[in-house]
C-alpha positions in Angstrom: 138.2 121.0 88.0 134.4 120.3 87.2 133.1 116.7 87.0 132.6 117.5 83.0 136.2 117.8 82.5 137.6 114.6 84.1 139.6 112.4 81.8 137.2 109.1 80.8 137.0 106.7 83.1 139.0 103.6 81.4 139.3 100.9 84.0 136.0 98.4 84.1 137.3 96.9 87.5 136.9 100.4 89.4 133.2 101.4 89.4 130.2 99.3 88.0 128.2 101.1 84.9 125.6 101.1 87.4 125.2 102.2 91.0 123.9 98.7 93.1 121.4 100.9 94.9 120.1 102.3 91.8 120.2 98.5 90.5 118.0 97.5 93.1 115.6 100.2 92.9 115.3 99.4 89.0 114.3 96.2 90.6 111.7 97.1 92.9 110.4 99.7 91.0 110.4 99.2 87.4 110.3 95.8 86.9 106.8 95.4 88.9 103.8 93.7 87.3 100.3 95.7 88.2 98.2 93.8 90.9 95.8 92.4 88.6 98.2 90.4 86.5 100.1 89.1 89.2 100.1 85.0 89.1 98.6 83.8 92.7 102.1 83.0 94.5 103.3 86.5 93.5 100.5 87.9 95.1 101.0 86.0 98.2 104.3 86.7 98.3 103.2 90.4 97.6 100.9 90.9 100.4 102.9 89.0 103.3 104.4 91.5 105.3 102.7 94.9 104.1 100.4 96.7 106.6 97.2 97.1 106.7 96.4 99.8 104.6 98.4 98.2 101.7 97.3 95.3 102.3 93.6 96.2 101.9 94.3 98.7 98.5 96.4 95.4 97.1 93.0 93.2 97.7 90.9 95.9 96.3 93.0 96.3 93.0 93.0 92.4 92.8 89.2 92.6 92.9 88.3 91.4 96.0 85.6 93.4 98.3 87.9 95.1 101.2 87.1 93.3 104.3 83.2 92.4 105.3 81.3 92.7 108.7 83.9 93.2 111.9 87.1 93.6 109.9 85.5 96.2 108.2 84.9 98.0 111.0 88.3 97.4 112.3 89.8 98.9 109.2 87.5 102.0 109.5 88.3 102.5 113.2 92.3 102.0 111.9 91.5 104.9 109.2 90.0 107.2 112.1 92.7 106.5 114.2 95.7 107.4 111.8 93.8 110.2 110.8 93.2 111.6 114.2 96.9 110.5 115.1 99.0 111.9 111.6 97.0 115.4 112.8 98.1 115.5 116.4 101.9 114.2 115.3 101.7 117.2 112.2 102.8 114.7 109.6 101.2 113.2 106.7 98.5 109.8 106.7 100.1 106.6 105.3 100.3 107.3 101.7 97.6 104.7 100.7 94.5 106.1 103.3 92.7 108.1 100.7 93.4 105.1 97.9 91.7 102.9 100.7 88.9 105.4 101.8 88.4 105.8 98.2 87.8 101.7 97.6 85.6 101.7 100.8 83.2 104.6 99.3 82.7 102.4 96.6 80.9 99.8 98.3 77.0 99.0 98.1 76.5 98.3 101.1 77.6 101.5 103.0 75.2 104.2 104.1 75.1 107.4 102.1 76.6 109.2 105.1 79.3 106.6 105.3 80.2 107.3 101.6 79.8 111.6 102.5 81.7 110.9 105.5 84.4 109.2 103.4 84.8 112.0 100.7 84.8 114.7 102.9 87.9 113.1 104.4 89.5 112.6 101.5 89.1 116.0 99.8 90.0 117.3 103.5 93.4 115.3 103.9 94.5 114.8 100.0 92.4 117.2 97.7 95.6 117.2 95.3 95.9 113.3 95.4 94.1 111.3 92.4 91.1 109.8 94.4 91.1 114.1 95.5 90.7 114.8 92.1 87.9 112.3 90.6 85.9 113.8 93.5 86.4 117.5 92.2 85.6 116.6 89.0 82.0 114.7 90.6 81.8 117.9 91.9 81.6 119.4 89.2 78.8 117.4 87.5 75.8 119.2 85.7 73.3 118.2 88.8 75.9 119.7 91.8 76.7 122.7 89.6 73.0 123.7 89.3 72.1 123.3 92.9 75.4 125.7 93.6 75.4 129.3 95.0 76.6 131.6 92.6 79.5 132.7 95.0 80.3 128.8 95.7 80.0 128.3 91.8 82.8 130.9 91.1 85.0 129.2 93.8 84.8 126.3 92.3 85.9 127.2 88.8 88.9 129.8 90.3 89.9 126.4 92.2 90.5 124.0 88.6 93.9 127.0 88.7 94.9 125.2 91.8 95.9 121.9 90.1 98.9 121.7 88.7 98.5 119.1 86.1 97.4 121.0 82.5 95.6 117.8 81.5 93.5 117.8 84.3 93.2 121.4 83.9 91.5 121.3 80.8 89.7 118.2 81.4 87.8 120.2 84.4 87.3 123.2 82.6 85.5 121.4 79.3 83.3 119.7 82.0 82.6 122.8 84.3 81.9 124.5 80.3 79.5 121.6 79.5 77.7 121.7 82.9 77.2 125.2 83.9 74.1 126.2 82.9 73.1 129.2 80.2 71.9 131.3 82.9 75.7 131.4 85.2 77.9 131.3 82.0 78.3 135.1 82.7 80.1 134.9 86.1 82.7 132.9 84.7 83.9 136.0 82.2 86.0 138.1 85.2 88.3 134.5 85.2 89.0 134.1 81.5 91.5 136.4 80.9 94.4 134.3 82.7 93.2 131.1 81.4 92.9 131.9 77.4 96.0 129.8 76.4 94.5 126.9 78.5 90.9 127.0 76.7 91.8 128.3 73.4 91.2 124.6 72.1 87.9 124.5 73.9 86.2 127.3 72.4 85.5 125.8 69.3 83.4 123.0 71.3 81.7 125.7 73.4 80.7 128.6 71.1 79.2 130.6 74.2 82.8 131.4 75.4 83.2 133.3 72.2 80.6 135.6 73.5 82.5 136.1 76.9 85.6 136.6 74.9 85.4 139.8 73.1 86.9 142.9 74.7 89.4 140.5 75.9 92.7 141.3 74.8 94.1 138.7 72.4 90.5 136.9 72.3 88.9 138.2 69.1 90.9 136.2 67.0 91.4 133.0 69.3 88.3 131.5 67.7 88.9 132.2 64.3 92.1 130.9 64.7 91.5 128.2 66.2 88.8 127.1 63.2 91.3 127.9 60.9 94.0 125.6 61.9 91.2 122.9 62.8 90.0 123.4 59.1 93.3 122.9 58.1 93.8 119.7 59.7 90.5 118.8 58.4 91.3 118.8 54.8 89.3 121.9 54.3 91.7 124.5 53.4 89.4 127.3 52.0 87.4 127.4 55.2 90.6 127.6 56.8 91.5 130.6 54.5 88.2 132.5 55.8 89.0 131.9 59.1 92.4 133.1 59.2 91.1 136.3 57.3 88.6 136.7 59.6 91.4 137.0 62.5 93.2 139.0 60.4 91.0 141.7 60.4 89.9 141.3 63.8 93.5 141.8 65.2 94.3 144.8 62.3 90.5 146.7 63.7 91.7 145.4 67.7 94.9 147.0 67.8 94.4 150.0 65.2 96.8 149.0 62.4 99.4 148.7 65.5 99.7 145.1 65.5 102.4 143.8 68.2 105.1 142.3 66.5 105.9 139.6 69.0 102.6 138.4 68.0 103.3 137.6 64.5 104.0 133.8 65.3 100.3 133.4 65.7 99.1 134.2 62.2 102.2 132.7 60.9 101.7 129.4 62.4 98.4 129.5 61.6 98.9 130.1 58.1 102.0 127.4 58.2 98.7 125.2 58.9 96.7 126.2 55.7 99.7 126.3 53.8 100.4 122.4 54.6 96.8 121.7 54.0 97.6 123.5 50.3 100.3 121.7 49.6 98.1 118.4 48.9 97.0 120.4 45.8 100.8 121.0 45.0 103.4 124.0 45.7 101.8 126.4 43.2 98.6 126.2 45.4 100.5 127.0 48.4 102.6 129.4 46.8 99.5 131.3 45.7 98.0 130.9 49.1 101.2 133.0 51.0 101.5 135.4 48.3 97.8 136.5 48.5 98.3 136.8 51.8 102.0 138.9 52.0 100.0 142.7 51.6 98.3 141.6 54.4 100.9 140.9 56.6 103.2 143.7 55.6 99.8 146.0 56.9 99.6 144.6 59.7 102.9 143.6 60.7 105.3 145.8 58.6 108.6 144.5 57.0 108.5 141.7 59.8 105.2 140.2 58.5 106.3 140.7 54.5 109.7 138.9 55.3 108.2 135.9 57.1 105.8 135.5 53.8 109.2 135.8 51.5 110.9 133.6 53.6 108.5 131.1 53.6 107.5 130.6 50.2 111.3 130.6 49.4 111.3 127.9 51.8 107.8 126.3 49.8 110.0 126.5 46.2 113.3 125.4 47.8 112.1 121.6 49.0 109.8 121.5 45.3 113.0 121.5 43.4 112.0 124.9 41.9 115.8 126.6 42.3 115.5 129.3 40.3 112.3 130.5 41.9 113.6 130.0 45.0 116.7 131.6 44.5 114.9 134.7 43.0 112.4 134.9 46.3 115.7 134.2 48.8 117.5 137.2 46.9 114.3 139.5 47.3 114.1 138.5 51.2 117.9 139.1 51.6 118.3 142.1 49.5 115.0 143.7 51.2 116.3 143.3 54.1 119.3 144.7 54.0 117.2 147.8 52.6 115.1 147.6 55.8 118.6 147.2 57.9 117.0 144.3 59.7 119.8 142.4 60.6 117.8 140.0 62.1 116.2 138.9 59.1 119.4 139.2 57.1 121.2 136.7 59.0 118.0 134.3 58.1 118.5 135.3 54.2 121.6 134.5 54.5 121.3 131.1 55.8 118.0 130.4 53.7 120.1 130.9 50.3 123.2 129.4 51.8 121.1 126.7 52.2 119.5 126.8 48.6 122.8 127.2 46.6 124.5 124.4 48.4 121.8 121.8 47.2 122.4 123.6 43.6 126.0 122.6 44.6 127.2 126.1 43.9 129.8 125.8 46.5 131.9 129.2 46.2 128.8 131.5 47.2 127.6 128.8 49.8 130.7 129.1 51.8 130.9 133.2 51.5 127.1 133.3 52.8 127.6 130.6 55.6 130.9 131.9 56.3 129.6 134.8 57.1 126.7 133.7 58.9 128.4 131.4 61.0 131.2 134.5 62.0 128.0 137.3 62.8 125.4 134.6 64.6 127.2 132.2 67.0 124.3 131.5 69.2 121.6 131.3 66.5 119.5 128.6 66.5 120.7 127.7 63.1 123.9 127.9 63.8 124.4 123.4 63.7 122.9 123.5 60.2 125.1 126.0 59.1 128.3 125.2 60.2 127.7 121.8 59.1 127.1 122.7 55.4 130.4 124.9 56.0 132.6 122.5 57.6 131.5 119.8 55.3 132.1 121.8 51.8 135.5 123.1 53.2 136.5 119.2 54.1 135.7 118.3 50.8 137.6 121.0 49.2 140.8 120.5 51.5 140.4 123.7 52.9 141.5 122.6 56.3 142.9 125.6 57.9 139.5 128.0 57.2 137.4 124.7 58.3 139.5 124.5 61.9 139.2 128.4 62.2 135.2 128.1 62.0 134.9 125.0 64.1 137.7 126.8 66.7 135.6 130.0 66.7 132.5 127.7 67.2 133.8 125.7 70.4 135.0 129.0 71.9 131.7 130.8 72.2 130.2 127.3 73.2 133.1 127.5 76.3 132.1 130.9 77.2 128.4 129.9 78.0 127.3 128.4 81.1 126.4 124.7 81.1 122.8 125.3 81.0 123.4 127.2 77.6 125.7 124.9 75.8 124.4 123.4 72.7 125.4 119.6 73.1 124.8 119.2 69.0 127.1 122.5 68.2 129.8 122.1 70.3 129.8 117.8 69.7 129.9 118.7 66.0 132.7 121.0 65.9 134.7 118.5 68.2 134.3 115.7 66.4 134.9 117.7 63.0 138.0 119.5 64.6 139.3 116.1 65.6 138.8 114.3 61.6 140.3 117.4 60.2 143.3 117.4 62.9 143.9 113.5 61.5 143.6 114.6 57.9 146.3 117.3 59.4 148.5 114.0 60.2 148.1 115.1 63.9 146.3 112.2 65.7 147.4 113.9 69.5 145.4 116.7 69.0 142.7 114.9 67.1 142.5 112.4 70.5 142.4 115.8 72.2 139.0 116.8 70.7 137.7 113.5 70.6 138.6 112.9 74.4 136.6 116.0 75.2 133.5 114.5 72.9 133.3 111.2 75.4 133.9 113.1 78.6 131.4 116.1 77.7 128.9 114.9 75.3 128.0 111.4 76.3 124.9 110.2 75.0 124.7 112.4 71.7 125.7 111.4 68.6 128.9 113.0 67.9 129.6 111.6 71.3 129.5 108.1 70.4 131.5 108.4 67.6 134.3 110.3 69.6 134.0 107.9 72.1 134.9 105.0 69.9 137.4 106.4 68.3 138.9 107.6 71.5 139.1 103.7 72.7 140.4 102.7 69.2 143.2 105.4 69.5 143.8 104.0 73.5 143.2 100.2 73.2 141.6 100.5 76.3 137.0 100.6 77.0 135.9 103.8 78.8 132.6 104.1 80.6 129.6 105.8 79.5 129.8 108.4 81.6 132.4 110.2 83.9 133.6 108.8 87.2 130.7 109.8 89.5 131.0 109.6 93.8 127.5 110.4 94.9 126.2 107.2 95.4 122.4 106.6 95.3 119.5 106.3 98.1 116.7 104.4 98.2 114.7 107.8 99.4 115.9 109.9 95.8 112.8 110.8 95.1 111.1 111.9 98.0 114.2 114.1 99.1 114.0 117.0 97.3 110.4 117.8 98.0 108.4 119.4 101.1 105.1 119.5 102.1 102.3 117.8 99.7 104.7 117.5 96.8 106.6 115.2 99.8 103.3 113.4 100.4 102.6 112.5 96.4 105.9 111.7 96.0 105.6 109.0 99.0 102.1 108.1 97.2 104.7 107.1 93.9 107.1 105.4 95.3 104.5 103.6 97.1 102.4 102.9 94.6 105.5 102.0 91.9 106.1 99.3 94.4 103.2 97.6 94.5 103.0 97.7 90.6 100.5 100.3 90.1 102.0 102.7 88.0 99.3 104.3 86.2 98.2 105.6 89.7 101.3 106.6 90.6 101.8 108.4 87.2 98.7 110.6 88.6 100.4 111.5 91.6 103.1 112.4 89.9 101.0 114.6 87.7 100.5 116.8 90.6 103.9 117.1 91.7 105.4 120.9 91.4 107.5 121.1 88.2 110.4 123.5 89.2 112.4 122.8 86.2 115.1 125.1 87.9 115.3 123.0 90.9 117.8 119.9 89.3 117.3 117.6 92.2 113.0 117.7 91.8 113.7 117.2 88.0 115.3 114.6 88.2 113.3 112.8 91.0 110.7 113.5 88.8 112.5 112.1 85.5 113.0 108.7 87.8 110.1 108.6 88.6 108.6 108.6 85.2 111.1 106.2 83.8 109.8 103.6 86.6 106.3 104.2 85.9 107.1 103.8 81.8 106.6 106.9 80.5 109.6 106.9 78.9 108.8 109.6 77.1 108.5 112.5 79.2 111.4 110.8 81.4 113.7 111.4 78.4 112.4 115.1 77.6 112.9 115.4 81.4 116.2 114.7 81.8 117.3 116.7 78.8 116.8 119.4 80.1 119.1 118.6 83.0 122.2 120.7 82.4 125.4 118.4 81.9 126.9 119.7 84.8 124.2 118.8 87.3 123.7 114.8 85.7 127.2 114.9 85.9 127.0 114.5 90.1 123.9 112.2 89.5 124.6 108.5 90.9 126.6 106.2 88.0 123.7 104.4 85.7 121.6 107.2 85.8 121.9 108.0 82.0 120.4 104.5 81.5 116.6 106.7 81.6 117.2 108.1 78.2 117.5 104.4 76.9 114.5 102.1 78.3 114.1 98.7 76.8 110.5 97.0 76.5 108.8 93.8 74.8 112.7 92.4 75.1 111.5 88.9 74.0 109.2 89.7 70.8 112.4 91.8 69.6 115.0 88.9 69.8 112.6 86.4 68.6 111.5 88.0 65.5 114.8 90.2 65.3 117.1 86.7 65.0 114.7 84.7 62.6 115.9 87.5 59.8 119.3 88.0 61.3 118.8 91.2 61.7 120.8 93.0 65.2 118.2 93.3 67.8 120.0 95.7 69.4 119.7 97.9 66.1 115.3 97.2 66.6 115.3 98.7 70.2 117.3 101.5 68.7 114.8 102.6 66.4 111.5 102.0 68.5 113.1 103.9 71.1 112.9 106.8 68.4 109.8 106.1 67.1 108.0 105.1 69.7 109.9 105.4 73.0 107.8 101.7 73.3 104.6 102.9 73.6 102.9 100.4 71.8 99.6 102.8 71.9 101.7 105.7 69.9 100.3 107.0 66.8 101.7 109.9 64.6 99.4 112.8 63.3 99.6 111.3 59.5 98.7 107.5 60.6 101.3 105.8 61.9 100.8 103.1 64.6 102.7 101.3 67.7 105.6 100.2 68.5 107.7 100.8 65.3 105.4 103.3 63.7 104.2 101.5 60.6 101.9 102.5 58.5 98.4 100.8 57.7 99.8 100.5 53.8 103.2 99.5 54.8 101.9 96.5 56.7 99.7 95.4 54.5 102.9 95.7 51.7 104.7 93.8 54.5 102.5 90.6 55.5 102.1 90.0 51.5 105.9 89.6 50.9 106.8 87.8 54.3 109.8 85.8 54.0 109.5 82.2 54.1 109.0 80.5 57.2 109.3 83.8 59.0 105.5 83.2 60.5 103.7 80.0 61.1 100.7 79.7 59.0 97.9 80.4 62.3 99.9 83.8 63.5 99.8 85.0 59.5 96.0 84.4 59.4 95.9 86.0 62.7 97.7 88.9 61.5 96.1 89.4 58.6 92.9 89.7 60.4 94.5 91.9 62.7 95.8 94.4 60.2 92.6 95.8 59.0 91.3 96.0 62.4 91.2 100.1 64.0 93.4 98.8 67.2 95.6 96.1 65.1 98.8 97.7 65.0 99.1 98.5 68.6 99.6 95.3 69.1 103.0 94.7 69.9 103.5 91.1 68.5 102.3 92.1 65.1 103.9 95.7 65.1 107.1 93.9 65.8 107.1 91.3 63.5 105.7 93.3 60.7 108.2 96.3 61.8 111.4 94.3 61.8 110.5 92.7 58.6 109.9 96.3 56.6 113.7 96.8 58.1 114.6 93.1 56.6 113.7 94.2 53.2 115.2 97.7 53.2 118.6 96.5 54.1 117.7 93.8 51.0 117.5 97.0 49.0 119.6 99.6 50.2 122.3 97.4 51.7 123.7 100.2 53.9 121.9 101.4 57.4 122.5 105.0 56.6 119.8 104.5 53.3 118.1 102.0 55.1 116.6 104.6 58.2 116.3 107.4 55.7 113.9 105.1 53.8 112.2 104.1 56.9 112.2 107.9 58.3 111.1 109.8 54.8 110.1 107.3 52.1 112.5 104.5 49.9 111.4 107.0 46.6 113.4 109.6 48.4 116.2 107.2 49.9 116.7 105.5 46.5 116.8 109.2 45.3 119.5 110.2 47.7 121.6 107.4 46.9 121.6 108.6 43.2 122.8 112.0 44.6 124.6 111.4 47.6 128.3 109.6 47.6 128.3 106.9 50.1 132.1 106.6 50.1 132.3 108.1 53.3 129.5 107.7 55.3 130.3 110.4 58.0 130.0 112.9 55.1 126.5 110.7 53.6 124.8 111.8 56.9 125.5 115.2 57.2 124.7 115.2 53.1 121.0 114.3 54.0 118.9 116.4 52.6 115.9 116.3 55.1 117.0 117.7 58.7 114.5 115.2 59.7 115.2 112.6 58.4 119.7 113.4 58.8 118.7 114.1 62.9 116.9 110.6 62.9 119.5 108.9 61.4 122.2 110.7 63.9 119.6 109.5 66.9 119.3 106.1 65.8 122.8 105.0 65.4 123.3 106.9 68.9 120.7 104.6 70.5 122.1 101.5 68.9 125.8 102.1 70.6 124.3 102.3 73.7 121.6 99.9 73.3 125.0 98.3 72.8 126.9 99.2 75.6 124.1 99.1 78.5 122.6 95.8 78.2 125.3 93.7 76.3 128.5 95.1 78.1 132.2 97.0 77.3 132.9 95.1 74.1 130.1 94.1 72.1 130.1 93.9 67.9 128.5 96.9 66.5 129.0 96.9 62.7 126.5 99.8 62.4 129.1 101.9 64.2 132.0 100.2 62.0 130.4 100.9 59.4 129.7 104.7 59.6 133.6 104.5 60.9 135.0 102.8 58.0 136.8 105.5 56.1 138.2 106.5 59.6 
């Protein structure tokens, strides 16, 4: 029986929710303040007992000179010598000798050929490590590129393919594109073809690569579309308009009127840009924009290009409250294709005006249509939405038995995939929906049954929160987070899985992460082969990044780990998708407006994942995401006594400042009061995030439209997909915000509440 099946673990006194090892690597590795910050005994304590290759990087990064006169010669005779020794053993220098050659190179009083000699052994024993790769890039510099062979010039730009890090990538080739003089710019053109998705954003920037770029298959049109969708973001939408008819007819005269289908998505994104640059005018503008543009698709791309266009503006007319219109351009897309017998784009019809009609609440041809979908298109990506609307309009309508026979069809493809396959949001839906109707059906064993699978199978989702609760509610008894788990875990994790120089940078991390540099480390791990098929490297990798905070990329990381595989991971290890920053500015400011902290961390780990630097394409800043406007609206209706009178002029200051809302005090305090008043005015926390997520116009809208009495069905009622998948994530986060830091029973009225007509 696989680990995924295993009944849930319901006896606290048997295994710890975390793994001690993993505890104490937390410890060591997260929890480390960088060098520079460290208070004076910390730093003592820090540097007693290192060696001395640590110890010299630590006094570097603490900004003292590495060792003067004789010591420095000792250190430089200790470099030679573990150089000369790690060669004649065939194993790798101490993971800190190209850090520490790199401090020494920076000194003023060493010779040129001292600094020479020192680069050259760096490139020569770490190339890939970060000090490797600021000395690539100084190779790279206008003055060394113009003094270079043209033979050593072409090796030079073939070897920016070599790193693996697509940041860095692209940071190398903008400079080699900026420094290579007019006169070489042609022996670069042989290269291009396997780097166009790479530089694509940089030909804008460097109009001579425009030049290199025609003949090139797929490169006519990269620089028109690039402009266009840069003019789009821009604000300018008719310049955008020219550009994306000027890639137009580059790709219909490039391919003869024989256009590629698969390369639709690129105009169609593209125009997805212009249109959402139109839309500031209004729908009718964007309307106008796609229809003008529909002959020119069909030419190019046949039926496949006309239906994206009618699928889209329905799409446009749909979410402007035009019904009518949108029902009469759904119908065209569906009834044309069924014409063109492209079932393809008559399952997407289907779904579109399924869609449509159920937000005209025209039930009975809602349910044929998504009935129908749902039975042809199993594994279509729309397949959640769908089944949802379904399941939901069915429940309503007591129309149990067809409900279970949709949700049962549902779970039984999802069974027949591999793990890797599995959709945790389809299959947790349809459980947790087969379950609610089984109760409705008056039988709770084979509700429990469903809802049993739910907190065994889809932990940390959040259909599996809410069938874990119920589960203990049903039982009387707490289960763990996750299922029982024997591997235990070892302070080596991360370096284990990996060979050769990915087993060198990943000694450089953990390394590094212990001494509190974690931005370095970060760049070592930047070089690190990504084999996202190799489970043990991904999720080395995922640890790795949740110790050096990007929590971010951690998270993305180890969602793609299939279920089966984190299921043999060491207990605790789920705690990555759930980081928790800035603890003490959230409780403080949190408990002055009685408002659950644990409910705050929950929603920055959404918004934010605690980057306090984040900021969203449309403005929004820090920690909690706030708007410039909303924070202003915010610091003139604090509640009383909420801020002493220096921090609100402080604040206020702050607030019209570029950089003022990445700071974390005021983005908190201004954050959790904008949640304050919402629940003053919407009272419930399913209104409450929609309003933060979308707008309150469109929550207080909602509330008019939506019935709240039970707030399972509210959610799944949402109109946005956004904004109903935010709320979902949110009150996810908060159960286990909940369950990881507080312990087994804590008070979640969130979660009782969205419960309540259970």
């Amino acid at each position: 029986m696989l680990p995924e099946h295993y009944p849930p673990q319901t006896d606290y006194r048997l295994l710890p929710q975390l793994d001690p090892e993993l505890k104490t690597w937390f410890s060591q590795h997260v929890d480390q303040l960088s060098i520079p910050l460290l208070e004076d005994s910390k730093y003592q304590q820090l540097i007693q007992g290192v060696d001395r290759f640590t110890r010299a990087y630590i006094e570097s990064m603490r900004g003292q000179p590495i060792l003067r006169g004789e010591p420095l010669k000792t250190l430089k005779s200790a470099l030679d010598q573990e150089m000369a020794l790690s060669t004649k053993e065939s194993r790798a220098p101490h993971a800190l000798v190209p850090y520490v050659m790199s401090a020494l190179a920076i000194r003023s009083d060493l010779s040129e050929q001292d600094v020479a000699k020192l680069e050259a052994s760096i490139l020569d024993v770490s190339p890939q490590s970060c000090p490797g790769r600021k000395l690539f890039l100084k190779a790279i510099s206008k003055d060394r590129l113009d003094a270079t062979r043209d033979d050593q010039l072409v090796t030079a730009f073939a070897k920016i393919r070599d790193y693996r890090s697509l940041p860095y990538r692209k940071q190398a080739y903008d400079i080699f594109f900026s420094n290579v003089s007019s006169s070489k710019r042609a022996l670069l053109k042989p290269a291009l073809p396997g780097i166009l998705p790479e530089i694509e954003g940089l030909v804008a920037k460097h109009s001579w690569l425009a030049g290199l770029l025609e003949g090139v298959a797929g490169g006519k049109s990269i620089k028109p579309l690039a402009r266009a969708r840069e003019e789009s973001k821009a604000g300018r939408c008719k310049e955008a308009e020219k550009y994306l008819n000027e890639a137009l007819d580059a790709e219909d005269s490039f391919f003869g009127g024989k256009k590629p289908p698969e390369l639709l998505d690129d105009m169609a994104q593209a125009a997805n840009t212009i249109g959402r640059c139109l839309r500031r005018k209004g729908t009718t503008a964007s309307v106008e924009f796609w229809t003008s543009v529909m002959p020119r698709f069909e030419k190019i791309f046949g039926f496949q290009g006309k239906a994206a266009v009618l699928g889209r503006v329905a799409y446009l007319l749909w979410n402007a409250d035009q019904m009518e219109e949108a029902k009469s351009y759904a119908r065209q897309y569906l009834s044309e294709s069924k014409a063109a017998k492209d079932d393809a784009n008559v399952l997407r019809a289907e779904f579109l005006l399924g869609r449509i009609l159920d937000d005209n609440k025209e039930r009975r041809e809602t349910k044929d249509l998504l009935s129908h979908f749902v039975a042809r298109n199993p594994g279509d990506d729309n397949i959640e939405i769908a089944l949802s609307v379904l399941t939901i309009n069915r429940f309503e309508d007591r129309e149990y038995a067809e409900a279970l026979d949709a949700l049962s069809q549902a779970i039984a493809w999802q069974d027949k995939l591999p793990p890797e396959k599995k959709s945790s949001q389809v299959s947790g839906f349809a459980l947790f929906w087969q379950g609610r109707i089984h109760l409705a059906n008056k039988r709770k064993d084979l509700a429990l049954n469903s809802w049993r699978r739910l907190a065994t199978e889809y932990y940390s989702t959040y259909y599996g929160v809410l069938g874990h609760v119920l589960y203990e509610r049903a039982t009387g008894r707490r289960a763990l987070l996750e299922p029982s788990r024997v591997p235990v875990f070892t302070p080596d994790f991360l370096g284990i899985p990996f060979k050769g120089e990915d087993r060198q940078a990943m000694n450089r991390v953990d390394t590094l992460l212990r001494i509190g540099m974690a931005s370095d480390a970060m760049c070592e791990l930047r070089e690190v082969s990504q084999d996202n098929s190799d489970m043990e490297q991904t999720a080395a990798r995922a640890l790795a990044l949740y110790a050096g905070k990007e929590w971010l990329d951690a998270i993305k990381l180890m969602d793609a780990i299939p279920r089966a595989y984190r299921n043999s991971l060491p207990i605790g290890f789920e705690r990555i998708f759930f980081p928790r920053e800035h603890e003490n500015l959230v409780f403080d400011y949190a408990t002055r407006l009685r408002i659950d902290p644990d409910f705050i961390f929950a929603l920055i780990r959404q918004e934010s994942v605690f980057n306090p630097r984040a900021q969203s394409p449309v403005g929004a800043t820090g920690l909690m995401q706030l708007m410039p406007a909303t924070a202003r609206l915010e610091m003139s209706k604090l509640a009383s006594g909420y801020i002493g009178a220096d921090k609100r002029r402080r604040f206020s200051r702050a607030i019209n400042e570029k950089a003022g809302l990445s700071d974390p005090e005021l983005n908190v305090a201004l954050g959790v009061h904008h949640v304050y008043r919402l629940f003053q005015t919407f009272k419930n926390p399913i209104l409450m995030l929609s309003a933060y997520n979308a707008s309150p116009a469109a929550a207080e809208k909602w509330s008019r439209e939506i019935s709240f009495d039970d707030p399972l069905i509210a959610v799944e009622r949402i109109p946005y997909q956004e904004t109903r998948s935010y709320v979902k994530l949110i009150m996810r986060n908060y159960f286990y915000y909940k369950r990881w830091y507080v312990g087994p029973a804590p008070l979640m009225p969130h979660i009782d509440y969205l419960l309540s007509k259970i």
